[in-house]
Wavefront OBJ file of the C-alpha trace (Angstrom):
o trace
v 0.000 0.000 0.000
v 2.640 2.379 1.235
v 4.607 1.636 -2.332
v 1.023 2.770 -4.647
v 0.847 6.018 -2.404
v 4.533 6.518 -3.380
v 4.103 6.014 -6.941
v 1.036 7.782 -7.260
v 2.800 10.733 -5.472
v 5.528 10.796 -7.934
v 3.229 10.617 -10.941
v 1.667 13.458 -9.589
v 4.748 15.361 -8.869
v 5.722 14.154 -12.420
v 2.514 16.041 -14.216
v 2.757 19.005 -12.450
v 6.805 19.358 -13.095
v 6.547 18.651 -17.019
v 3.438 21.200 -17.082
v 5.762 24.031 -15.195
v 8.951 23.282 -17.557
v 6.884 23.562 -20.522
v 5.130 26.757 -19.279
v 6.036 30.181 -20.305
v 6.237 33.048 -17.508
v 4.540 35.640 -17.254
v 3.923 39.092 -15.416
v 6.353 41.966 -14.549
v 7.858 43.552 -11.553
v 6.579 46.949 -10.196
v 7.849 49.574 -8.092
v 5.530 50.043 -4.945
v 3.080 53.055 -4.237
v 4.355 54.021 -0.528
v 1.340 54.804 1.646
v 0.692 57.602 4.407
v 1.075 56.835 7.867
v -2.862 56.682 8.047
v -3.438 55.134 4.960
v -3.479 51.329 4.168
v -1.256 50.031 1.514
v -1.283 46.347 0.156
v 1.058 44.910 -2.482
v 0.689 41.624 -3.961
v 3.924 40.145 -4.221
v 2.824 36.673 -5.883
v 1.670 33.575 -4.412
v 1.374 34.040 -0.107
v 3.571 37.321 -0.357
v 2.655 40.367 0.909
v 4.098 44.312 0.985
v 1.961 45.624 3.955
v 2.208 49.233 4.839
v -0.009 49.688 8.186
v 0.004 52.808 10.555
v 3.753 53.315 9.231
v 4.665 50.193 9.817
v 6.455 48.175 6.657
v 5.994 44.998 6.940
v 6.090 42.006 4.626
v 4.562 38.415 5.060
v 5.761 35.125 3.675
v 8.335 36.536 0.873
v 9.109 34.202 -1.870
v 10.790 35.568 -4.900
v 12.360 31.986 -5.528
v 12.292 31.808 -9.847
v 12.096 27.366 -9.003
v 10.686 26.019 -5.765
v 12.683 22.699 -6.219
v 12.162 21.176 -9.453
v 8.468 23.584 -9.888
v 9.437 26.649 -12.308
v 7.501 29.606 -11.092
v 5.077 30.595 -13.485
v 4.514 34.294 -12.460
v 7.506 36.788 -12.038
v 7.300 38.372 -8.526
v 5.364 41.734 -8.793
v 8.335 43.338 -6.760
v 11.820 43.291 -6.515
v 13.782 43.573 -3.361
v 16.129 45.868 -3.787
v 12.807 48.555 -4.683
v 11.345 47.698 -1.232
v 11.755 50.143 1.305
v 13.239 49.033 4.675
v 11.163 46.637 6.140
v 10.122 46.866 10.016
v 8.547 43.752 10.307
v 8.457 40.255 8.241
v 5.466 37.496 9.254
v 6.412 33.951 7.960
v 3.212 31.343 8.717
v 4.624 28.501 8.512
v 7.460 25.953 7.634
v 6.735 25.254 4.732
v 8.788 25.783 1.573
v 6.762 27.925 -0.726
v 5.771 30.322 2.817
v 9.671 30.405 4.072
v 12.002 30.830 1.662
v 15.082 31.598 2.879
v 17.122 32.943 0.478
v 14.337 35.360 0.331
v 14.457 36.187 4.054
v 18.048 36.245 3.913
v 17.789 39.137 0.832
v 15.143 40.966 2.652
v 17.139 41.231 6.124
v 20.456 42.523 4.120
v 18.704 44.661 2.013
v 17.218 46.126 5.040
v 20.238 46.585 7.052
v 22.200 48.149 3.464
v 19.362 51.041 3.508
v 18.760 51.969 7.031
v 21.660 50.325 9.274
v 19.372 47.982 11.201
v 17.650 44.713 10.593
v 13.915 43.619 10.579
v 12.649 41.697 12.868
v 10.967 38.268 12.116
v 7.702 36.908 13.946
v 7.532 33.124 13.173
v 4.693 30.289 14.542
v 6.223 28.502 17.804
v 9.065 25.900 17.189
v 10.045 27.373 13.740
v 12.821 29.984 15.519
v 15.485 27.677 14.628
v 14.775 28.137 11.127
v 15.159 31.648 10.591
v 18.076 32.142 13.505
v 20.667 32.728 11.263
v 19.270 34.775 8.280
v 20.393 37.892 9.580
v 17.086 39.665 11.640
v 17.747 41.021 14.499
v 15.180 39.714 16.796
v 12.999 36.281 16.107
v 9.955 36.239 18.014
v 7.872 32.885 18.687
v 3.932 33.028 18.608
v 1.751 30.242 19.919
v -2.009 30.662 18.929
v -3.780 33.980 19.933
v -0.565 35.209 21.485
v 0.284 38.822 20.465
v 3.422 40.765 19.797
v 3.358 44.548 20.173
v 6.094 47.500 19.069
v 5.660 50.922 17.819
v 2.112 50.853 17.583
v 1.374 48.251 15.214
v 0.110 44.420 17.043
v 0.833 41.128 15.720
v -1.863 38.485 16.780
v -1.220 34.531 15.477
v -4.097 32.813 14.672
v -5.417 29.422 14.097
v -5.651 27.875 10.851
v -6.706 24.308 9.815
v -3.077 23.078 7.855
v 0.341 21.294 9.176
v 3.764 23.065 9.838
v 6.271 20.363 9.211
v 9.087 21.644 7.506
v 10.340 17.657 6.644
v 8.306 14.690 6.787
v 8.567 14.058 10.249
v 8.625 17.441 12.107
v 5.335 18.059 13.211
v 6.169 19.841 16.560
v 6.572 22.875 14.407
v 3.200 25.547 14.374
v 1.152 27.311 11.730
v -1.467 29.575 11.340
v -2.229 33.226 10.446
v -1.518 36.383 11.664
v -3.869 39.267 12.383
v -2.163 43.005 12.473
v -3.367 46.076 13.605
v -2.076 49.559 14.013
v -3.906 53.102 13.882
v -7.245 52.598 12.253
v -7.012 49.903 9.938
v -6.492 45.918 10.637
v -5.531 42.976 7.794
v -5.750 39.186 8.215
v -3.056 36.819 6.659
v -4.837 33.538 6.503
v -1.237 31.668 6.118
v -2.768 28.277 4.396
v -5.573 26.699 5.465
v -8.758 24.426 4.878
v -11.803 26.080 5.585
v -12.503 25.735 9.389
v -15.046 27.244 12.339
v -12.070 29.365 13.356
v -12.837 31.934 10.631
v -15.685 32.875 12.869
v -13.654 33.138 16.128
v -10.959 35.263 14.530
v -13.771 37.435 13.021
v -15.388 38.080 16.906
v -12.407 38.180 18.282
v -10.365 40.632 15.977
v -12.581 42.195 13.438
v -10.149 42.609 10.823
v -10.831 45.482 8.232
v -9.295 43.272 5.441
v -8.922 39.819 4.553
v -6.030 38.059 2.253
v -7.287 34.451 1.571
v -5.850 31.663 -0.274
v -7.935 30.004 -3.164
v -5.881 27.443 -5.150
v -4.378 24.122 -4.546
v -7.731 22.512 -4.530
v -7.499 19.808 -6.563
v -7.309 16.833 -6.410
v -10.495 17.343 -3.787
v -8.150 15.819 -1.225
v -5.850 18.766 -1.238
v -9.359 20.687 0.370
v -8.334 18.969 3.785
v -5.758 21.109 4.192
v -6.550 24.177 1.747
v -9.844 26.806 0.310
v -11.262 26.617 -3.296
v -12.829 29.841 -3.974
v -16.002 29.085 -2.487
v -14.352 27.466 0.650
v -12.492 31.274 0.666
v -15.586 33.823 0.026
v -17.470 31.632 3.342
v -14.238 32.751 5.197
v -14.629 35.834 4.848
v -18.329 36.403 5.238
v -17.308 34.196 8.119
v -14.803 37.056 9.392
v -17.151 39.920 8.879
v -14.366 41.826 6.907
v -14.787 44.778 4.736
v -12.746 43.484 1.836
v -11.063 40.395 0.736
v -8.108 39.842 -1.424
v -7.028 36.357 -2.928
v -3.641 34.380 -3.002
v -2.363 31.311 -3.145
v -2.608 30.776 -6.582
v -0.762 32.059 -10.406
v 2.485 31.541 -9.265
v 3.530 27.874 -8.858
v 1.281 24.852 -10.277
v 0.942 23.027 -6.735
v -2.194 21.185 -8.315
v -4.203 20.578 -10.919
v -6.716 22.923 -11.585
v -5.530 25.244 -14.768
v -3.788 28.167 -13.745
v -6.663 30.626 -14.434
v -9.591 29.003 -12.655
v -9.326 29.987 -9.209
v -9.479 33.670 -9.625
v -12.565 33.118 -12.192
v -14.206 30.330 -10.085
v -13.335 33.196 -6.892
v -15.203 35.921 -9.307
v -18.381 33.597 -9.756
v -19.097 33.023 -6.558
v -18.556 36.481 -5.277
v -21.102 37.564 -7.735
v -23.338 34.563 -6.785
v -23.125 36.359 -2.831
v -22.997 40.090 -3.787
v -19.731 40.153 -2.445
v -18.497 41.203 -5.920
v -17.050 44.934 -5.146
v -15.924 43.827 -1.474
v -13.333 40.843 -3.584
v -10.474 42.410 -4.820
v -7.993 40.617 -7.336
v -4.694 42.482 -7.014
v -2.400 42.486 -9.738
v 0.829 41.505 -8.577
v 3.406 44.632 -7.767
v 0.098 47.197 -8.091
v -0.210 48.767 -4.911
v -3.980 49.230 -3.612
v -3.961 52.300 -1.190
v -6.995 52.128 1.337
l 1 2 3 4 5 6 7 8 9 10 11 12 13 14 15 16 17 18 19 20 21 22 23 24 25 26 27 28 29 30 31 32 33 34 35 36 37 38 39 40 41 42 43 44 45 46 47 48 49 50 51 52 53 54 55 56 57 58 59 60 61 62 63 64 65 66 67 68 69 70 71 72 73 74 75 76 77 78 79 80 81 82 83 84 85 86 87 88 89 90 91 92 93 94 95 96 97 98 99 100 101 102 103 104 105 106 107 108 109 110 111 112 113 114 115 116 117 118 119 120 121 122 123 124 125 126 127 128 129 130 131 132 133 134 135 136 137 138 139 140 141 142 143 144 145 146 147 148 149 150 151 152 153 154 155 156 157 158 159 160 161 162 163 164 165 166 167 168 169 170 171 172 173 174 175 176 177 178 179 180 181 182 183 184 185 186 187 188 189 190 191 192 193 194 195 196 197 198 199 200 201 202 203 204 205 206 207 208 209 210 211 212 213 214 215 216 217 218 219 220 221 222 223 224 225 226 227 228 229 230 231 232 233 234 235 236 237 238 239 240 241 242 243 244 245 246 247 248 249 250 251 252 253 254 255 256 257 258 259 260 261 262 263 264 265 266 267 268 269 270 271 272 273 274 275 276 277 278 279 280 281 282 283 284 285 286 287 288 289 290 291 292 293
């Protein structure tokens, strides 16, 4: 039995490698719009990445700007660069896993940071995932355990459940995951991380009210994958589950983790906002664009 999993795991790996190689990319790099100190700017990086500028705060969540993940070719170009970000305060990784921490990408972001302003970013990483980032060059990691909060300057970091693993190998499941809500001055985002669709969505939405909601909707099928990740309609019940303002997708474009074609999710996502009325509160952010709120 174990041996048919394997091989059925390979051929899957298999399909979705060949479909990358063969795959042209696409999209170009931006510089970002940078945002007043009451104002809320939000850049779509590509796939879980984020360019968050909150209450003055720059902050950036799961960076990836890897061209291959392994033997996957990524299929979008990043929307940014790092050298045109400006220096970061904060960076939010969710969890261990390889397309959420990259680190050469840390690694980039942390130097390029120290080159411009002569100190590093911090990092804020789930519990038992410390030893992973230690050595990238931040100056201070900071462990969260579910609904613990980290506070500096005026902008608060909350982790937050989310229905996925952590392990960073096979084996290491001691390692957390989750999401992270931030708030400073008058607005407040949600960074699902990855996740299945779960009850929590409620609880985060009572307990935190975030303004804005960033939501993954690919990697759906096979329908297995929805154990542990949203499809567009899983996605658009979180958020009417959080009670947010607005949502904004990810997870999706930039590496073929599964089988649906490339440009489903965002139309499937499009569908069933309109199916909900939800269509003006959904926006799909072009990657690099900066959307000032």
């Amino acid at each position: 039995m174990l041996n048919v999993t394997i091989r059925r795991r390979a051929r899957h790996i298999g399909r979705l490698v060949r479909h990358s190689a063969l795959t042209r990319r696409s999209g170009r790099a931006h510089k970002p719009v940078l945002a007043g100190k009451d104002e809320l700017g939000v850049t779509f990086i590509g796939h879980a990445s984020f360019f968050l500028q909150v209450g003055g705060h720059n902050v950036v969540i799961d960076p990836n700007f890897a061209r291959w993940l392994f033997v996957l070719k990524r299929l979008r170009h990043p929307g940014l660069k790092v050298q045109d970000l400006p220096p970061i305060d904060t960076v939010l990784v969710t969890h261990a896993h390889f397309d959420h921490l990259h680190k050469p990408s840390l690694r980039a972001i942390a130097h390029a940071t120290w080159r411009k302003s002569g100190s590093a970013p911090r990092i804020v990483v789930p519990r038992n995932v410390g030893d992973l980032v230690s050595g990238l060059g931040f100056r201070e990691v900071v462990e969260l355990s579910w609904w613990e909060s980290f506070s500096d300057g005026g902008l608060a970091v909350t982790h937050t459940p989310s229905r996925h693993w952590g392990a960073r190998m096979l084996n290491d499941y001691h390692r957390g995951y989750g999401g992270y809500v931030l708030r400073a001055r008058k607005h407040s985002v949600y960074h699902a991380g990855d996740s299945a669709y779960f009850n929590g969505f409620r609880e985060i939405g009572c307990r935190l009210h975030p303004e804005l909601a960033l939501l993954p909707i690919g990697a759906y099928n096979p329908p297995s994958f929805r154990n542990v990740h949203t499809n567009p309609e899983d996605a658009v019940q979180a958020f009417r589950d959080l009670g947010a303002r607005w949502m904004v997708p990810m997870h999706y474009g930039s590496f073929r983790l599964s089988h649906e074609p490339l440009d489903e999710p965002v139309r499937f996502l499009r569908r069933v906002a309109e199916e909900n009325g939800l269509a003006d509160r959904v926006l799909v952010l072009e990657e690099g664009v900066t959307k000032i709120f």
